[in-house]
VEXZATOR-938494 format. One line per field, with one value per residue (C-alpha): residue number from 1; x, y, z. Coordinates in steps of 0.25 Angstrom, whole numbers, plus 5000, padded with zeros to 4 digits. Example, Ala and Ser with C-alpha at 12.3 -4.5 7.8 and 13.67 -1.06 7.14 Angstrom:
<lumfis>
num: c(1_2)
east: c(5049_5055)
north: c(4982_4996)
up: c(5031_5029)
</lumfis>
This chain:
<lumfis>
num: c(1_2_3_4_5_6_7_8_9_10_11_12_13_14_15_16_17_18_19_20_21_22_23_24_25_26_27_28_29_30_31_32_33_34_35_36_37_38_39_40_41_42_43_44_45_46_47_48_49_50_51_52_53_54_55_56_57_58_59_60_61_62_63_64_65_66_67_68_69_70_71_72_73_74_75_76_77_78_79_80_81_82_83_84_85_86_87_88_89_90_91_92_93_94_95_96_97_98_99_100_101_102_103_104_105_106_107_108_109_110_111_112_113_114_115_116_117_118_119_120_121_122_123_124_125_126_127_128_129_130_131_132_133_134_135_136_137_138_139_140_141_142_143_144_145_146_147_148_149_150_151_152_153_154_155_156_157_158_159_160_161_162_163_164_165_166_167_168_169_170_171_172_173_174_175_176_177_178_179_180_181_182_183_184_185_186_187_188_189_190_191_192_193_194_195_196)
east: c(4929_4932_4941_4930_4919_4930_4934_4917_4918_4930_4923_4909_4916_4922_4910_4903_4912_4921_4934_4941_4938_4949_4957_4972_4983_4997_5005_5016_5025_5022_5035_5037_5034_5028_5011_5008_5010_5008_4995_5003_5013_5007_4994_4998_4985_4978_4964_4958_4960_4953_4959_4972_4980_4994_5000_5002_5014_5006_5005_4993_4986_4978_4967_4971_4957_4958_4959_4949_4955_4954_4963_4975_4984_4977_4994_5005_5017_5025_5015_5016_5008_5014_5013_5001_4999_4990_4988_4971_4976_4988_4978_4968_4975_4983_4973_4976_4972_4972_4978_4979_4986_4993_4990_4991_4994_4988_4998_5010_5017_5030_5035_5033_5021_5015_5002_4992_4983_4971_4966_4960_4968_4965_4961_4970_4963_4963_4971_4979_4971_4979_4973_4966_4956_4952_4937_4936_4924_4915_4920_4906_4902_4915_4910_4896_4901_4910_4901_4889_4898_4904_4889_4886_4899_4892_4881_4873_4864_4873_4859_4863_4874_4873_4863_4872_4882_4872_4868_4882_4883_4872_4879_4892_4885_4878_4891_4896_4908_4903_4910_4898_4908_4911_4901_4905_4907_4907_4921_4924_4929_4932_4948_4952_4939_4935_4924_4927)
north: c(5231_5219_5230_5238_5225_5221_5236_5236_5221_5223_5238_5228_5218_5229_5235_5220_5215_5227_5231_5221_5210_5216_5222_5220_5226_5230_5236_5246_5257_5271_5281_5291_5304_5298_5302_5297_5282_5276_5267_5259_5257_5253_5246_5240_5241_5250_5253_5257_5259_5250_5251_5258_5254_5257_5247_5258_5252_5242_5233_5236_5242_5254_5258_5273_5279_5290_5305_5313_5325_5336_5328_5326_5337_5333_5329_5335_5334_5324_5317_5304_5293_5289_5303_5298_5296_5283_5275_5278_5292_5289_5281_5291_5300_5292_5293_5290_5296_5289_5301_5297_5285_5288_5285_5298_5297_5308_5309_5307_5293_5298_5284_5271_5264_5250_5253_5241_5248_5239_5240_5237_5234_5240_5233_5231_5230_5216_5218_5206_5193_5185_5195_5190_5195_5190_5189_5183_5174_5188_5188_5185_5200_5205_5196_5200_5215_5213_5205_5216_5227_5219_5217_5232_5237_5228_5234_5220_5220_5218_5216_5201_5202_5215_5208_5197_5206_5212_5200_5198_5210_5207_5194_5201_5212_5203_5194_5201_5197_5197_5192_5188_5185_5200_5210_5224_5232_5247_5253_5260_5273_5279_5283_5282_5290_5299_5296_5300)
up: c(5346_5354_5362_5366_5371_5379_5386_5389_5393_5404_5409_5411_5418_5427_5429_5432_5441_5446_5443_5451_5440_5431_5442_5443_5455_5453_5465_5462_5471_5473_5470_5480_5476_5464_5463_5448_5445_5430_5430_5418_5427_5439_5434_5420_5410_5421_5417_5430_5445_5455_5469_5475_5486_5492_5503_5516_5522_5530_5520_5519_5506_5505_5496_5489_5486_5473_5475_5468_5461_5470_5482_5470_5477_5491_5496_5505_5495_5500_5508_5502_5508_5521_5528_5537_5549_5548_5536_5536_5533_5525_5516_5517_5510_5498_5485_5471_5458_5442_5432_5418_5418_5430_5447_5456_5471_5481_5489_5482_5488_5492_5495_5489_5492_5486_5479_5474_5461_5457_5443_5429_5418_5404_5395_5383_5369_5361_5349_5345_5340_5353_5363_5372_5383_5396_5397_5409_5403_5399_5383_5379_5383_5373_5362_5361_5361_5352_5342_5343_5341_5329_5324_5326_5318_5306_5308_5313_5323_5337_5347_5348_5353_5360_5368_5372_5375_5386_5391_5394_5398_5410_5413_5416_5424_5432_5436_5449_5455_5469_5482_5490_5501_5501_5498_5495_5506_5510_5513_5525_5520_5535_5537_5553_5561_5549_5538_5523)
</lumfis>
């Protein structure tokens, strides 16, 4: 039960304060000739992708945007990802897909490359009486939950704390994790002289 207020209580601060509150990054190393990468294995506890990126041999890294499914065969076998001219182009064209459990490269890299994979971690159930869970100060959302569904299994009446639970609910909502100091932005999506 408590399980299942906390999954709720993570997936509402996600949507309250964006994904970036739980985010975590892990770099690893393509495989050339190698298109399929095990999210257990490069992202431990992956539960979701945020952002992709791959350093293009400047130093510099480069965001990888997902393919949609009719461009998964949209390569030149044996391409790989350096075969540009220019590195607009040779960005342009590198995408990524999530398959199962399991990261897809469009093209295949047919080298090694340093990638950086943002992502949330999966939340891994309470089950011990030691386990422990960080709230970041927000428990009070989990225990009202808790306690009306606890109340509504015994067949009490849960309004009470269903109502503080919503009032915390609203509280959490209404606390944004703005950077007034940086607004959001709208990104340029023009490659070179062409519009997209």
């Amino acid at each position: 039960m408590a399980n299942m207020s906390i999954r709720a209580w993570v997936d509402m601060l996600m949507k309250a304060r964006g994904d970036q509150y739980f985010e975590l990054s892990a770099l690893f190393n393509t495989v050339a000739n190698t298109q399929t990468y095990a999210l257990a294995t490069i992202a431990p506890g992956f539960y979701k992708l945020t952002t992709l990126y791959y350093n293009n041999g400047s130093g510099r890294f480069v965001r990888i945007p997902q393919y949609n499914p009719t461009e998964s065969e949209d390569q030149v076998t044996g391409q790989g990802w350096g075969s540009f001219s220019n590195l607009e182009t040779q960005s342009a064209s590198i995408r990524y897909r999530i398959q199962s459990a399991n990261l897809r490269f469009v093209p295949t890299p047919t080298a090694v490359y340093q990638c950086k994979i943002n992502y949330l971690k999966e939340f891994v159930d309470l089950v011990a009486d030691g386990d422990t869970l960080e709230t970041f100060g927000e428990q009070r959302w989990i225990i009202w939950d808790v306690a009306a569904a606890y109340l509504a299994k015994q067949e009490s009446d849960p309004s009470y704390c269903l109502a503080q639970r919503d009032q915390e609910t609203q509280r959490i909502l209404g606390m944004v994790d703005k950077d007034f100091g940086e607004p959001p932005k709208v990104q340029d999506v023009r490659r070179g002289d062409w519009w997209f």
